[in-house]
C-alpha positions in Angstrom: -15.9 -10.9 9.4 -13.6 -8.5 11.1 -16.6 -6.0 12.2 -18.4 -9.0 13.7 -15.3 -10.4 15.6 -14.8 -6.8 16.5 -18.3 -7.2 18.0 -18.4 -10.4 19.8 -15.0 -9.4 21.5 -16.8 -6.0 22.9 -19.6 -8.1 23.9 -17.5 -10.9 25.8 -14.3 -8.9 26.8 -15.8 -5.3 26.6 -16.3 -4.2 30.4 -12.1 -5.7 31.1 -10.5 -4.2 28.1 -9.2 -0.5 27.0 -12.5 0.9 25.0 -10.0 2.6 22.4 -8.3 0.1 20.6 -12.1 -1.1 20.6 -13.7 1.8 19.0 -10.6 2.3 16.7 -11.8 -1.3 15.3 -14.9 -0.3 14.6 -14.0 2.9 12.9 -11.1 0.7 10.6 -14.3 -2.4 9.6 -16.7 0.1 9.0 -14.7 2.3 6.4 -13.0 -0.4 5.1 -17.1 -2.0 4.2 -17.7 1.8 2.7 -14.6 2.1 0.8 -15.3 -1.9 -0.8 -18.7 -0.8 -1.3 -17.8 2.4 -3.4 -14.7 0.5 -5.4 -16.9 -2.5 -6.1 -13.8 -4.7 -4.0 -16.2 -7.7 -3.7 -13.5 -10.7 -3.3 -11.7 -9.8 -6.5 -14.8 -10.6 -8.7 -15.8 -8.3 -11.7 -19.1 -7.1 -10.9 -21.4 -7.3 -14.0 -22.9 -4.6 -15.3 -26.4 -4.9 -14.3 -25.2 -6.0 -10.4 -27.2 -3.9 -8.0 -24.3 -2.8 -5.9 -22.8 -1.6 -9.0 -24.4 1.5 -8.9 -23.0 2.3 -5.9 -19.0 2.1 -7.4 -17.8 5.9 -7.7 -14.6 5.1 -8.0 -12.7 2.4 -10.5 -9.8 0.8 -9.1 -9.1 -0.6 -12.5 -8.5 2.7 -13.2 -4.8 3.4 -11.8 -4.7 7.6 -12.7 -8.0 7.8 -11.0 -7.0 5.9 -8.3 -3.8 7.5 -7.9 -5.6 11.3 -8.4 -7.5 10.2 -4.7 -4.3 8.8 -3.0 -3.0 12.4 -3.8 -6.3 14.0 -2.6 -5.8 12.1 1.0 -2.2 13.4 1.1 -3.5 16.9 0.5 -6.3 16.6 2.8 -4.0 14.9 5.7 -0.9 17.2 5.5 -2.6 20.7 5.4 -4.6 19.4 8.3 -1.2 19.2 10.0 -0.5 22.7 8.8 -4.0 24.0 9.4 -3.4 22.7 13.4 0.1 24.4 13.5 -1.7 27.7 12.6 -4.2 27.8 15.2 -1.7 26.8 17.6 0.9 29.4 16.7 -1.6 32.2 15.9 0.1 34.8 18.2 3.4 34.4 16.8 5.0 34.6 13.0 5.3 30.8 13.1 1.3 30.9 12.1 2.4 32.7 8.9 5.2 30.7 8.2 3.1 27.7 8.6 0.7 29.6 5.9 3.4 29.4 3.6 4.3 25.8 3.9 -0.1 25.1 3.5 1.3 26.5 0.4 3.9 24.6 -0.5 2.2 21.0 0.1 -0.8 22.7 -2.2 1.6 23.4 -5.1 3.8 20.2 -4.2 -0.1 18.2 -4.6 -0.2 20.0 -8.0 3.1 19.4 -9.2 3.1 15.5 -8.6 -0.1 15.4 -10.5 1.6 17.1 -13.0 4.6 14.7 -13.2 3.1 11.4 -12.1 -0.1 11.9 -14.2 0.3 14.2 -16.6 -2.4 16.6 -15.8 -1.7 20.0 -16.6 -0.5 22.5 -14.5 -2.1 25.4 -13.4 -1.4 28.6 -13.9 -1.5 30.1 -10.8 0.2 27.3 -9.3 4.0 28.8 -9.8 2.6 32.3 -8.4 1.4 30.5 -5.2 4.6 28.3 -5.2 7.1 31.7 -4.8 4.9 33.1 -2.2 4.2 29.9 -0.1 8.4 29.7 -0.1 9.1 33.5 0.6 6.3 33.3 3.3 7.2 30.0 4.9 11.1 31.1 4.8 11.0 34.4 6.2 8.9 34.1 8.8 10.9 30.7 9.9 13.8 32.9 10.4 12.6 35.6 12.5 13.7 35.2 16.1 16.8 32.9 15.4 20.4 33.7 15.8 23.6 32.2 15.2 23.1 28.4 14.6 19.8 28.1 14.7 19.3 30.4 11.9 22.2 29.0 9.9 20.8 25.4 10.6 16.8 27.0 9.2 18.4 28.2 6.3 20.3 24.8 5.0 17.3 22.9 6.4 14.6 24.5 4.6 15.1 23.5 0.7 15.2 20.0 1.7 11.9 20.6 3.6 10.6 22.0 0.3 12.0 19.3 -1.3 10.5 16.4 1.2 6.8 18.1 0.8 6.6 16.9 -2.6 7.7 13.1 -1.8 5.4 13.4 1.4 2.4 13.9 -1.1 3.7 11.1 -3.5 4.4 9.0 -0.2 0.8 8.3 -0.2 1.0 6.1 -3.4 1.8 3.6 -1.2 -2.2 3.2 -0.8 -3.0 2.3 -4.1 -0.2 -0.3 -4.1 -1.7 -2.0 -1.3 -4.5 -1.8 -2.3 -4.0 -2.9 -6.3 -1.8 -5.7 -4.8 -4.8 -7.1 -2.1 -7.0 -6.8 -5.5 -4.2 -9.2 -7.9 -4.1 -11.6 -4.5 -7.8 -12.4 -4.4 -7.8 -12.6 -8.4 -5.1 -14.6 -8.5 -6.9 -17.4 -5.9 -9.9 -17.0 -7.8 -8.3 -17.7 -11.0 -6.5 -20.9 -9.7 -9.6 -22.2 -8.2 -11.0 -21.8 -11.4 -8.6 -24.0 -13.0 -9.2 -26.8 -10.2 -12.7 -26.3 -11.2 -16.1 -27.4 -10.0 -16.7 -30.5 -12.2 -16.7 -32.8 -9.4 -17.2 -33.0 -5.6 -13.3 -33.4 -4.8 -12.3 -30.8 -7.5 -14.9 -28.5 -5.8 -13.4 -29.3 -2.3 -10.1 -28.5 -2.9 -11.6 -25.8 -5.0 -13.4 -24.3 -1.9 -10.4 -24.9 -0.1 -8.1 -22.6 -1.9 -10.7 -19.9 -2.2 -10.8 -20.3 2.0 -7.3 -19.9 2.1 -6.4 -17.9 0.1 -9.0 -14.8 0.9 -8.2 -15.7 4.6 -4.9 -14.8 4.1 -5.5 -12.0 2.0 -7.7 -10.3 4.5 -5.5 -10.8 7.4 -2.7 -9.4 5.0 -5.5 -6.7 4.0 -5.8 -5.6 7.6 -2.1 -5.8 8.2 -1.6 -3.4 5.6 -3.8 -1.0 6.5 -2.6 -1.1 10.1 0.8 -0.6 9.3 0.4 2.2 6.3 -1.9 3.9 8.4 1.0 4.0 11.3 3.4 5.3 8.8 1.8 8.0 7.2 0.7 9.3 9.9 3.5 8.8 12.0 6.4 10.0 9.2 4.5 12.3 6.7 1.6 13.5 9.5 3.9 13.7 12.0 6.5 15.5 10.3 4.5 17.9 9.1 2.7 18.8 12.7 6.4 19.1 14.1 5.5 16.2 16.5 8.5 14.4 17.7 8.3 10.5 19.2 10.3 9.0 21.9 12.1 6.1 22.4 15.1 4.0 22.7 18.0 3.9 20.6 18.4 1.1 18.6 21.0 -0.9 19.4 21.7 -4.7 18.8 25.0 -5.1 19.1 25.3 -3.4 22.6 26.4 -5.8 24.8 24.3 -6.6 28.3 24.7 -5.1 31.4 24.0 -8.7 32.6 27.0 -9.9 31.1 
């Protein structure tokens, strides 16, 4: 519904309106069609067993560690992206090391909250590559600051250590919204249920509440997405690429210059 509202605005409105928040609209229906399509996300209904777009399902949502395991995979994926980016554009200086060594870090951090979130085991090598991630990303931070700057590095970077590890679990968040879009749509489905369909005014109000409440729960759905999507990439992207965002200081109870 979204993707063809998406397209009837770029065929009525497309020639007046910016073309990016356009084709960002189009990129958010379309992998939000794939990703229901591979989690079997069909309006909250258990797909049976001989359905043909089961076979198409790779991943259980039903399964939470599963689930979970790919939120984690995205927050790896994401954040040495940032990392990757900070290389290339400090290759001529020690900062491309040092940004090496926190690649490192968010790689053992990724392991490390699979360890303690799901229980899988930890790998060997995984402490090895931990100490020289830190020695790397440390040392090479500090060369070419003096006086406060280097004292401020020095107190700042076990907290950065620290924060890699609860960007990577940041990225729950996903599954969250997503399990809680999945327990919405149940939840409708189930009540209608209960109205049932024995009649043609329990079938109305039936229909009615599975209208309702899906509409909602898509609009929510998109919401979510939206606003998750602005977060991590805003805070845990962001932070990570050493980008810094502008703005006014909030400030409600300043009182008007009008006044």
């Amino acid at each position: 519904l979204f993707l063809l509202a998406t397209i009837g605005v770029h065929i009525w409105k497309g020639k007046v309106i910016p073309k990016q928040p356009l084709y960002l609209m189009y990129v958010l229906n379309i992998s939000m069609i794939i990703w229901g399509v591979l989690t079997g996300a069909y309006f909250g209904v258990n797909l049976p067993q001989h359905a043909f777009v089961k076979k198409f399902v790779i991943l259980d949502t039903a399964n939470f560690g599963e689930t979970v395991y790919f939120c984690f995979c995205v927050a790896l994926a994401q954040l040495l992206i940032a990392h990757i980016w900070n290389v290339v554009r400090y290759i001529n200086s020690w900062n491309a090391l040092a940004e090496v060594g926190r690649a490192g870090i968010v790689i053992t951090m990724y392991f490390v909250a699979n360890f303690l979130i799901l229980s899988k085991p930890l790998p060997g090598f995984v402490i090895y590559l931990g100490i020289i991630s830190i020695v790397l990303a440390f040392v090479f931070s500090c060369i070419g600051k003096k006086g406060e700057a280097l004292v401020g590095n020095i107190f700042q970077f076990p907290f950065s250590v620290i924060n890699s590890f609860g960007d990577i679990a940041s990225y729950i968040r996903l599954f969250a919204v997503g399990y809680a879009s999945m327990a919405t749509a149940q939840a409708f489905n189930s009540l209608a249920l209960n109205v049932g369909f024995n009649n043609i005014l329990a079938g109305f109000f039936a229909a009615i509440i599975l209208i309702l409440g899906h509409s909602l729960n898509m609009a929510m759905g998109g919401l979510a997405v939206l606003v998750h999507g602005l977060r991590l990439n805003m805070l845990e992207f962001s932070g990570h690429l050493g980008q810094e965002w502008s703005g006014e200081k909030y400030n409600p109870l300043k009182r008007s210059k009008d006044v």
